[in-house]
Backbone as JSON, one array per atom type, in Angstrom:
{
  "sequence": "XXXXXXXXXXXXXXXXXXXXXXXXXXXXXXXXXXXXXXXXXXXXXXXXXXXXXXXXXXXXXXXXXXXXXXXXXXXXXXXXXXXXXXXXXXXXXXXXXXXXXXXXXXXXXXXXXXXXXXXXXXXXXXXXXXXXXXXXXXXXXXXXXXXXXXXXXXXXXXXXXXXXXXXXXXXXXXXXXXXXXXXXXXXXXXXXXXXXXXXXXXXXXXXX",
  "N": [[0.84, -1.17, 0.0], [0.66, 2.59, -0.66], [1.53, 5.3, 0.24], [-0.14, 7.27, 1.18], [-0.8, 10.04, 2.02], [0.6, 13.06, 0.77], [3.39, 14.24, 0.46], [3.97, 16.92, 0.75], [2.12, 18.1, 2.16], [2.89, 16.25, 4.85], [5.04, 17.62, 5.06], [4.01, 20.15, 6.33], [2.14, 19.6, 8.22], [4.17, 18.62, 9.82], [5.57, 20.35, 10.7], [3.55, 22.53, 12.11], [1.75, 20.85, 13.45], [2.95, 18.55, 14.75], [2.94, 16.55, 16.51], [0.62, 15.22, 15.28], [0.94, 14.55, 12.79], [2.88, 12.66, 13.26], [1.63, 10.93, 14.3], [-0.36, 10.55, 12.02], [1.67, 8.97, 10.46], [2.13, 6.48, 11.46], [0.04, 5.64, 11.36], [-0.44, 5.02, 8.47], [1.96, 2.83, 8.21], [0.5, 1.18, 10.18], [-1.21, 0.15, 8.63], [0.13, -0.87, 6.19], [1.05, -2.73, 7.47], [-0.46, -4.18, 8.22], [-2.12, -4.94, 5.72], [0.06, -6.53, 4.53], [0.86, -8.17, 6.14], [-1.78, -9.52, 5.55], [-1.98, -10.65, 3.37], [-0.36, -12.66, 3.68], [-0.94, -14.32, 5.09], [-3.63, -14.98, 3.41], [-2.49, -15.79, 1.12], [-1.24, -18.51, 2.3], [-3.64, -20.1, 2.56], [-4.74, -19.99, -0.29], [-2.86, -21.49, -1.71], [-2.8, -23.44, -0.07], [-5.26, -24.11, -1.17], [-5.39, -24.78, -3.98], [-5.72, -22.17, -4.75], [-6.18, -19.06, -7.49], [-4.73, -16.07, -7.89], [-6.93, -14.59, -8.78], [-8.66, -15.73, -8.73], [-9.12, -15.94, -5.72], [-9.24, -13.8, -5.75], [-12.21, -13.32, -6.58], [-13.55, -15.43, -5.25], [-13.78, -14.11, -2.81], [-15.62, -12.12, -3.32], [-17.82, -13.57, -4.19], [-18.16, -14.56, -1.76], [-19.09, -12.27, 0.14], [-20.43, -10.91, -1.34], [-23.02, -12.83, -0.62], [-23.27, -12.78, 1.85], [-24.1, -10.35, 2.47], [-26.38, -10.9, 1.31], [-26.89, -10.5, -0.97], [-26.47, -12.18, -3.92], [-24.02, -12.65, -6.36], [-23.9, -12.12, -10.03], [-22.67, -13.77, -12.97], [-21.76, -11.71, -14.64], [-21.87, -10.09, -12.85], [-20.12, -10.34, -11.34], [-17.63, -10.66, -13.19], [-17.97, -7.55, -13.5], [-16.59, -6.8, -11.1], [-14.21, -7.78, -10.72], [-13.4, -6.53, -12.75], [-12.45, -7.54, -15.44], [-13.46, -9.76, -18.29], [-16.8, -11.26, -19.22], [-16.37, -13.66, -20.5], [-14.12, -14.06, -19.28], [-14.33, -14.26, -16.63], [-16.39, -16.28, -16.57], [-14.7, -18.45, -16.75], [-13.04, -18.45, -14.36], [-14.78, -19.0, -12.87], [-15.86, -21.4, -13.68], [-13.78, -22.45, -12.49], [-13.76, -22.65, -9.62], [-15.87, -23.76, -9.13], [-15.55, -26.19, -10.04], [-13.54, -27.48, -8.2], [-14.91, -27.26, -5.84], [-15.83, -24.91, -4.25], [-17.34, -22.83, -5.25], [-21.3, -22.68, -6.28], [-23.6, -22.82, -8.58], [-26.59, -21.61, -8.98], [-30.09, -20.85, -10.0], [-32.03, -18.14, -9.99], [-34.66, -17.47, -7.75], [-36.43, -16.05, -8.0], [-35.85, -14.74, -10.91], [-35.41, -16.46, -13.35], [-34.06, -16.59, -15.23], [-31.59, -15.62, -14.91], [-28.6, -16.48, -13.35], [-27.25, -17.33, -10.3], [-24.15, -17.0, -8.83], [-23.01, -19.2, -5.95], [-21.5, -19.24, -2.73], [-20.23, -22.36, -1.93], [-21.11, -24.26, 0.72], [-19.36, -26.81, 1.62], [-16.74, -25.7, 1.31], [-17.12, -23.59, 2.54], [-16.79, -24.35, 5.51], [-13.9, -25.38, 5.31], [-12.76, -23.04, 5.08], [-13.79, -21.99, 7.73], [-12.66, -23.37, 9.23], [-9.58, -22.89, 8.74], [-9.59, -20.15, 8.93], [-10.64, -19.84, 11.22], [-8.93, -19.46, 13.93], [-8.09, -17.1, 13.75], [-10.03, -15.12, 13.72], [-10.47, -15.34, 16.41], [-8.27, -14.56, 17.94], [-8.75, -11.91, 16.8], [-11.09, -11.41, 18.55], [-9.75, -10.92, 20.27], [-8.28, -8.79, 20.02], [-10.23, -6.99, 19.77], [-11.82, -6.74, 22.26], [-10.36, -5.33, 23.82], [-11.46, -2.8, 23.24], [-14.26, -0.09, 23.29], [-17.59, 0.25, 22.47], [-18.16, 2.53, 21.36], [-15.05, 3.6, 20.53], [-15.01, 1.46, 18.41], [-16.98, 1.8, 16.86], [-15.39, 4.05, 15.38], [-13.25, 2.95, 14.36], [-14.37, 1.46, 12.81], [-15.61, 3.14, 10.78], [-13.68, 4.9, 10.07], [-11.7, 3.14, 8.75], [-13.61, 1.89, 6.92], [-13.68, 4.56, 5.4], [-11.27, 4.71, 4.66], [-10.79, 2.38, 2.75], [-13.27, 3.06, 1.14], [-12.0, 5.25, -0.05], [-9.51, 4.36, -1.65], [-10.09, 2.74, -3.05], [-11.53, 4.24, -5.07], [-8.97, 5.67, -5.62], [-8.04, 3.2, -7.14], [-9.6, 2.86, -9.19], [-8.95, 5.36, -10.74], [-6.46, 5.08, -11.29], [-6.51, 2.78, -12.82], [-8.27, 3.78, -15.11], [-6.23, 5.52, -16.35], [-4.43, 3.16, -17.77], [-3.43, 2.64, -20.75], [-5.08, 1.31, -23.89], [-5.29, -1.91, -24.21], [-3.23, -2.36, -22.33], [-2.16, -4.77, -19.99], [-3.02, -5.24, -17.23], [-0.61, -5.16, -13.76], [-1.26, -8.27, -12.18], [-3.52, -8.07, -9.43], [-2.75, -7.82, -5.76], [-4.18, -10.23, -2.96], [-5.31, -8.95, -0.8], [-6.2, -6.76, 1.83], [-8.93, -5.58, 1.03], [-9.05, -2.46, -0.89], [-7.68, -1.56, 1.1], [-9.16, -2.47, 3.42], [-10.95, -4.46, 3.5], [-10.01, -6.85, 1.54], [-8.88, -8.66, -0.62], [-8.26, -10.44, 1.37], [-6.71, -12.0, 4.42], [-8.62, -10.8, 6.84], [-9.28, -9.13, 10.32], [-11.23, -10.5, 11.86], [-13.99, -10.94, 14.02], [-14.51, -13.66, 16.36], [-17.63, -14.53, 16.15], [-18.36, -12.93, 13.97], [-19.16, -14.52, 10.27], [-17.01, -17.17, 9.05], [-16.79, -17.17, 6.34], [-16.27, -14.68, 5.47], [-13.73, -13.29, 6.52], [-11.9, -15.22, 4.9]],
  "CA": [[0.0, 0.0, 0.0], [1.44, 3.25, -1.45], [1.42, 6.42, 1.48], [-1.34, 7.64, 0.98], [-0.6, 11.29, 2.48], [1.34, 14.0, 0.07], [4.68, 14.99, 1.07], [3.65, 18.44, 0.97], [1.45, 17.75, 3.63], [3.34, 15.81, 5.73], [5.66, 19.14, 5.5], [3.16, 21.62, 6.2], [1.9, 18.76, 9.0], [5.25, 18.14, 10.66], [6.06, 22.07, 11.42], [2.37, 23.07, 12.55], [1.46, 19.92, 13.93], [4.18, 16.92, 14.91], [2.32, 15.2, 16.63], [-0.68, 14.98, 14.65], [1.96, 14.05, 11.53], [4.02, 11.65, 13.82], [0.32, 9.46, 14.31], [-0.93, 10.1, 11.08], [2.75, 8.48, 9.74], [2.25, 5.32, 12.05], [-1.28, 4.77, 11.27], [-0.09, 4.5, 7.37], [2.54, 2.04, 8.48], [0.43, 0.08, 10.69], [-1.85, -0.38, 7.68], [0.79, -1.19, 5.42], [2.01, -3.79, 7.84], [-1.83, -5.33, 8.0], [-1.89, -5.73, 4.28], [1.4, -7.33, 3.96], [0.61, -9.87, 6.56], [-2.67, -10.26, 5.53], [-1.67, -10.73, 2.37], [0.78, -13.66, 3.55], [-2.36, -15.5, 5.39], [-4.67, -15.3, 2.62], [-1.5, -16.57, -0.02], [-1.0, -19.78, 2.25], [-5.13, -20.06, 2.17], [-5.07, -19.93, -1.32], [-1.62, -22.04, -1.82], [-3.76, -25.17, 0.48], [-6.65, -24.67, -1.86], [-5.22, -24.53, -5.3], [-6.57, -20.98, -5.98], [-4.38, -18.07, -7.91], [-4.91, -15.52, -7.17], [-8.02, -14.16, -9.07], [-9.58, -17.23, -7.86], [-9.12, -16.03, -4.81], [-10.36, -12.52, -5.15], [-13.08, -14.2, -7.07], [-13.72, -15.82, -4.43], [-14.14, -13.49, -2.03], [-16.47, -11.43, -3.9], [-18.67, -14.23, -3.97], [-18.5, -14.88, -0.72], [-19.13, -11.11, 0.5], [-21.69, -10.81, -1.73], [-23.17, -13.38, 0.02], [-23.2, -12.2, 3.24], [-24.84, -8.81, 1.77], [-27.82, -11.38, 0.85], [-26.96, -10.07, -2.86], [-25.59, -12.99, -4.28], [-23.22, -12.11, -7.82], [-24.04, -13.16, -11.68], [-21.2, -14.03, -13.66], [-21.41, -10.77, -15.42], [-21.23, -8.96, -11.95], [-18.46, -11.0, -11.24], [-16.47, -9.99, -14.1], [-16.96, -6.2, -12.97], [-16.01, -6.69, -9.45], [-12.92, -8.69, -11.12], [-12.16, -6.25, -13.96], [-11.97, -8.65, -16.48], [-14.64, -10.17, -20.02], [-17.35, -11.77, -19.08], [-15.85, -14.74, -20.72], [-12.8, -14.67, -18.45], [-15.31, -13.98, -15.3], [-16.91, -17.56, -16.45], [-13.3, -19.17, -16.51], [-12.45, -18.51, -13.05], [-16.32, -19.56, -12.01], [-15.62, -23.07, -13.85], [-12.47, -23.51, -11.98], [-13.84, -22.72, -8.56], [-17.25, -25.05, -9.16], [-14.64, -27.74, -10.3], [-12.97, -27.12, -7.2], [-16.21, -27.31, -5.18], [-15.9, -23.68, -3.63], [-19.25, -21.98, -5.73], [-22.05, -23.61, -7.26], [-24.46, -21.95, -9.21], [-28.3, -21.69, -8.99], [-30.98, -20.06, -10.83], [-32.61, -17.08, -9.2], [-35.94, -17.96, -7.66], [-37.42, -14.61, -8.56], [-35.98, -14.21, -11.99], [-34.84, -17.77, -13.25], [-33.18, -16.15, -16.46], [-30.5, -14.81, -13.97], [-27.67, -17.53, -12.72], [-26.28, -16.59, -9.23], [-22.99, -17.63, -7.96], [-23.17, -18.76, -4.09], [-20.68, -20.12, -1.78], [-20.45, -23.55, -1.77], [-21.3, -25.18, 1.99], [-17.93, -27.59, 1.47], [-16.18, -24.81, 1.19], [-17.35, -22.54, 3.83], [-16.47, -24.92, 6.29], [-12.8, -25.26, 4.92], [-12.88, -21.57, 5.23], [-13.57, -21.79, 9.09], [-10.91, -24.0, 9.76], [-8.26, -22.23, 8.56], [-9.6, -18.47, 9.97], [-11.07, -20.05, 12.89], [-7.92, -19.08, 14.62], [-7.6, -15.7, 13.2], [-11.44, -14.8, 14.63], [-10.43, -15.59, 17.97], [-6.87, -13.42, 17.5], [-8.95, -10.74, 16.14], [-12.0, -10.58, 19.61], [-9.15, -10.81, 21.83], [-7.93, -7.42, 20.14], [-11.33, -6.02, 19.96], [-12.44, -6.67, 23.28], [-9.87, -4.02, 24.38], [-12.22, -1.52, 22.71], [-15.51, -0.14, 23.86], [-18.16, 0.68, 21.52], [-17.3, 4.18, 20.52], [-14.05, 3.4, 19.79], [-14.96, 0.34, 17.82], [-17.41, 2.44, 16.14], [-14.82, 5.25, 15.17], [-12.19, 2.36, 13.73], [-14.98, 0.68, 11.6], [-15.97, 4.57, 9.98], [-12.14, 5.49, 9.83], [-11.31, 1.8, 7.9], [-14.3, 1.89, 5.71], [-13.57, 5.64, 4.56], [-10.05, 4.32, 3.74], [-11.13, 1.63, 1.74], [-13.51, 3.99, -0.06], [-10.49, 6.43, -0.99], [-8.38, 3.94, -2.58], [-11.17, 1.94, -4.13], [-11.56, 5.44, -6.01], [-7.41, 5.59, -6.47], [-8.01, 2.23, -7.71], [-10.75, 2.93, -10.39], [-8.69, 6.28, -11.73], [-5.55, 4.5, -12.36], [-7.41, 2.02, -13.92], [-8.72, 4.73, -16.05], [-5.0, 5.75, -17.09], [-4.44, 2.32, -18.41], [-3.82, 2.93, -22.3], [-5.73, 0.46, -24.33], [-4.53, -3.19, -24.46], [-1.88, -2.67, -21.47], [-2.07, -5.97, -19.12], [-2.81, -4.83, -15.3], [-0.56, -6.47, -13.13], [-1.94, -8.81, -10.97], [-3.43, -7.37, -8.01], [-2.55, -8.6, -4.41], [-5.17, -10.44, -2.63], [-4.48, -8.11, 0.28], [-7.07, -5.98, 2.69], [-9.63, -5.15, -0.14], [-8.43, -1.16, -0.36], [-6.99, -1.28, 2.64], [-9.76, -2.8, 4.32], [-11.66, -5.99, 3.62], [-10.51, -7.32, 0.38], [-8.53, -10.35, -0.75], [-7.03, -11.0, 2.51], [-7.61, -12.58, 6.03], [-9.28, -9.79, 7.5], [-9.52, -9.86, 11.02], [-12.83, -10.34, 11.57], [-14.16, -11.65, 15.42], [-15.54, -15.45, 15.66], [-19.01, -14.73, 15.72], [-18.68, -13.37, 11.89], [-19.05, -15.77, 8.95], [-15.94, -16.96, 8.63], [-16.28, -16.56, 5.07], [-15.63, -13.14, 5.41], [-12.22, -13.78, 7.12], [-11.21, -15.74, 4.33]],
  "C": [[0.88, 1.23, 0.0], [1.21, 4.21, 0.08], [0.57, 7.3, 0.67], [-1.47, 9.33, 1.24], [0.8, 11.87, 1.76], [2.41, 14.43, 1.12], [4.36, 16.28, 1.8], [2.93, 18.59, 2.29], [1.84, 17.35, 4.85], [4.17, 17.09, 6.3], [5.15, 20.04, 6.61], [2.66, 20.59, 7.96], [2.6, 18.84, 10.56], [5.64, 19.42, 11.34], [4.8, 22.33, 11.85], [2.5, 22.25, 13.95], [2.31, 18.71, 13.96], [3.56, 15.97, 15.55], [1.28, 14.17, 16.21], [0.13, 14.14, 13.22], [2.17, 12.87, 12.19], [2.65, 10.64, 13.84], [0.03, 9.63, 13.0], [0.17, 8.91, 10.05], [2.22, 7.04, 10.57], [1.52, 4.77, 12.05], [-1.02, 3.72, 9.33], [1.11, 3.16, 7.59], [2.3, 0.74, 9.24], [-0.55, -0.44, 9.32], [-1.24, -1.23, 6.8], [1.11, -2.42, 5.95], [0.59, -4.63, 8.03], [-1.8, -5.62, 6.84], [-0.69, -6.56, 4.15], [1.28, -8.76, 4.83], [-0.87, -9.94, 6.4], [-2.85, -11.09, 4.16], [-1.01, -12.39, 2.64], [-0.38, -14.52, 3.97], [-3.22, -16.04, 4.26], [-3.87, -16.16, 1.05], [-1.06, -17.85, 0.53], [-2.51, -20.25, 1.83], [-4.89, -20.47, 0.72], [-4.08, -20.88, -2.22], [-2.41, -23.85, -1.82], [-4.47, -25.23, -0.58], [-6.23, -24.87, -3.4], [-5.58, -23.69, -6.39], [-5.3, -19.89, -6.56], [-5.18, -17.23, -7.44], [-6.24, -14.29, -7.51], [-8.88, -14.95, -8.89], [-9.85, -17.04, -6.6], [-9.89, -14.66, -4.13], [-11.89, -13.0, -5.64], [-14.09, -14.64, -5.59], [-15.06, -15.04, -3.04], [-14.78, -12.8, -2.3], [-17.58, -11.98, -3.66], [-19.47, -14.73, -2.56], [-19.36, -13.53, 0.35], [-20.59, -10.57, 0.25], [-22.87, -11.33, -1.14], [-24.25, -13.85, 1.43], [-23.97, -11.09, 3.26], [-26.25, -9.91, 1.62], [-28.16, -11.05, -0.2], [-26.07, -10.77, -3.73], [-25.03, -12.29, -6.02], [-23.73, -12.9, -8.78], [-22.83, -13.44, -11.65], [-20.44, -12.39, -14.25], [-21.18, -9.71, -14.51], [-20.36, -8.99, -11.6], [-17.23, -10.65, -11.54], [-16.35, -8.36, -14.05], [-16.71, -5.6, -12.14], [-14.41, -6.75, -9.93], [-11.95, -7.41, -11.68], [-11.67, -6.61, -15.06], [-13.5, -8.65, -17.31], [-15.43, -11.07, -19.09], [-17.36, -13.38, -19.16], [-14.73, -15.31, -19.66], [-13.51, -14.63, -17.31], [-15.63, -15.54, -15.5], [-16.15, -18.36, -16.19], [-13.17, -19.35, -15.08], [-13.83, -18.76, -12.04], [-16.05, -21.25, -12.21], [-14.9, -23.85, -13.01], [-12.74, -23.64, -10.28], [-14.93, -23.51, -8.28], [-16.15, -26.17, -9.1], [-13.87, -28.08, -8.66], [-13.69, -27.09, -6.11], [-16.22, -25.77, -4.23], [-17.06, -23.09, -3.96], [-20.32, -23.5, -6.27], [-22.6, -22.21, -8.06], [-25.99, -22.32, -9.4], [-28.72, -20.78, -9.57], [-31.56, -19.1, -9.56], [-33.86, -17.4, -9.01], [-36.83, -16.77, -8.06], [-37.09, -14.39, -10.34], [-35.32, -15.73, -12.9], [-34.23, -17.94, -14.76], [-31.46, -15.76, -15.84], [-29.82, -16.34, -13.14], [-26.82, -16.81, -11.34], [-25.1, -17.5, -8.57], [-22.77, -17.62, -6.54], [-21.63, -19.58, -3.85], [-21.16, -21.2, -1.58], [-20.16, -24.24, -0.06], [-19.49, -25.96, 2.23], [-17.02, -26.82, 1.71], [-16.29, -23.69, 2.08], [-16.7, -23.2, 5.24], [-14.7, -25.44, 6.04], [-12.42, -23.64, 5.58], [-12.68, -21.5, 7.26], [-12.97, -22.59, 10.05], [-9.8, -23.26, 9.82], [-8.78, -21.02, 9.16], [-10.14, -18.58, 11.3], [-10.21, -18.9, 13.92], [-8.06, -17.37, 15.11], [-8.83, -14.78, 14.0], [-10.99, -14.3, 16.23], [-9.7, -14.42, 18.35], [-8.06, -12.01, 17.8], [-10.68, -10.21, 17.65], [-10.97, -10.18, 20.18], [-8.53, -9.09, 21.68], [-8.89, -6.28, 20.01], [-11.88, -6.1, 21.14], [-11.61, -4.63, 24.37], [-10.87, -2.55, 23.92], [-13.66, -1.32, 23.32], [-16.28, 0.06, 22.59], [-18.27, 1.91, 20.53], [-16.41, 4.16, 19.74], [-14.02, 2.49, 18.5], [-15.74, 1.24, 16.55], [-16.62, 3.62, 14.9], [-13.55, 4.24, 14.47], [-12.82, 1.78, 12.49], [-15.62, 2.08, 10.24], [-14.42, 4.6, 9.19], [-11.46, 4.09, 8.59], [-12.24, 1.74, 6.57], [-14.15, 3.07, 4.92], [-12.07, 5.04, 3.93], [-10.05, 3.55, 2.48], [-11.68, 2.48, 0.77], [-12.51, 4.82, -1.05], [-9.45, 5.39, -1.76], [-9.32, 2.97, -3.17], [-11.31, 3.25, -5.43], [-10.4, 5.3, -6.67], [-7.78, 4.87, -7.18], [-8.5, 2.09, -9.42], [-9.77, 4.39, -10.99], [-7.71, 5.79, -12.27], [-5.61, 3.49, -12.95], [-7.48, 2.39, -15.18], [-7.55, 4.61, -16.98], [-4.3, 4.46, -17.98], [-3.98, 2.26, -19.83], [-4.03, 1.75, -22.47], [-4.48, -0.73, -24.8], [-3.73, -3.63, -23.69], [-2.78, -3.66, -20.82], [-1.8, -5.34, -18.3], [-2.21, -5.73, -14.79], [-1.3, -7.18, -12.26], [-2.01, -8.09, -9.36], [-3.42, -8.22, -6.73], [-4.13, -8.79, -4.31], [-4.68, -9.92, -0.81], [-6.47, -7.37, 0.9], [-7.91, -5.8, 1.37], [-9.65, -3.67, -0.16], [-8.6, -0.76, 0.49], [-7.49, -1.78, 3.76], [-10.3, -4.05, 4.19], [-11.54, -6.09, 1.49], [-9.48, -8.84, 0.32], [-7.77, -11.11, 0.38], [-7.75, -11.54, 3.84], [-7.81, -11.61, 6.86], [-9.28, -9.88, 9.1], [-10.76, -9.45, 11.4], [-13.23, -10.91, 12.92], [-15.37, -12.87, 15.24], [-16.78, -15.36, 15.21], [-19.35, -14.17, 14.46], [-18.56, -14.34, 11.3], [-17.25, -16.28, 9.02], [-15.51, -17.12, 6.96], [-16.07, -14.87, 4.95], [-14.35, -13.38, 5.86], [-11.52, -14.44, 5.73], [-10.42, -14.54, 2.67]]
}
């Protein structure tokens, strides 16, 4: 994750305000250091299962979705992903084959195919983050509700702001370039391809 806060700023920051600089520098660093190991959790995860790593954001889309009670097409799939509709179906085949999704018809519209989380697979899922759940009350219990409140605002606006970055340098792209592969890391910055920490009594498909 890139630093997110302009030099110029940090300048203008560091002479006004030092101490307000000196935390805003250590919050970007503790972030940086959650993506990188969450990044490493969710790459053995995905190592055990035989997913790559768009399989894996894939994945987690599906699973998220899910959880929202707004399960994904194929074709929403592919523009969560970023990718053809065709290549969206690819990486659906390989995770059915793989028993992680299935796919059912929509009981309301039964023209419409929705991709769920496959049961088999959910329970894989809360094996391996079981752990991580537990990890992740024992460091939320330290918090009261306020605070908890004021980390889950402050995390989700982050995410928003680089979900935006995300989508402009997208934009800049010129036609035909190959994006590299994106980490399966915090989903910008916050809940995306990575082992989140998430406390037991969530899904632990979210965690995954």
């Amino acid at each position: 994750m890139t630093d997110p806060i302009p030099a110029t700023r940090d300048v203008r920051d560091a002479s006004r305000h030092p101490a307000r600089a000196g935390a805003r520098r250590e919050i970007v660093l503790a972030m940086q250091q959650l993506t990188t190991e969450s990044q490493r959790v969710a790459q053995v995860f995905a190592a055990r299962q035989g997913l790559g790593h768009i399989d894996l954001e894939a994945l987690l889309h599906v699973m998220q979705a899910e959880e929202r009670g707004d399960p994904v097409t194929s074709g929403r799939l592919g523009d969560l992903l970023g990718v053809t509709s065709g290549a969206a179906t690819g990486v659906i085949d390989r995770l059915e084959r793989a028993g992680h999704v299935t796919r059912d018809r929509d009981d309301v519209d039964r023209r419409r195919v929705l991709v769920r989380y496959a049961a088999p697979a959910r329970e894989v899922a809360g094996r391996f983050f079981g752990p991580l759940g537990a990890l992740s009350d024992r460091v939320m219990s330290g918090y009261d509700d306020e605070q908890l409140e004021t980390v889950r605002r402050f995390l989700g606006e982050m995410a928003g702001a680089m979900a935006e970055h995300s989508r402009a340098v997208g934009r800049d792209d010129p036609p035909g370039h190959a994006a590299p592969a994106r980490p399966t890391g915090a989903s910008a910055g916050a809940r995306s391809a990575a082992a989140p920490a998430t406390p037991s009594d969530t899904p632990p498909s979210e965690a995954a």
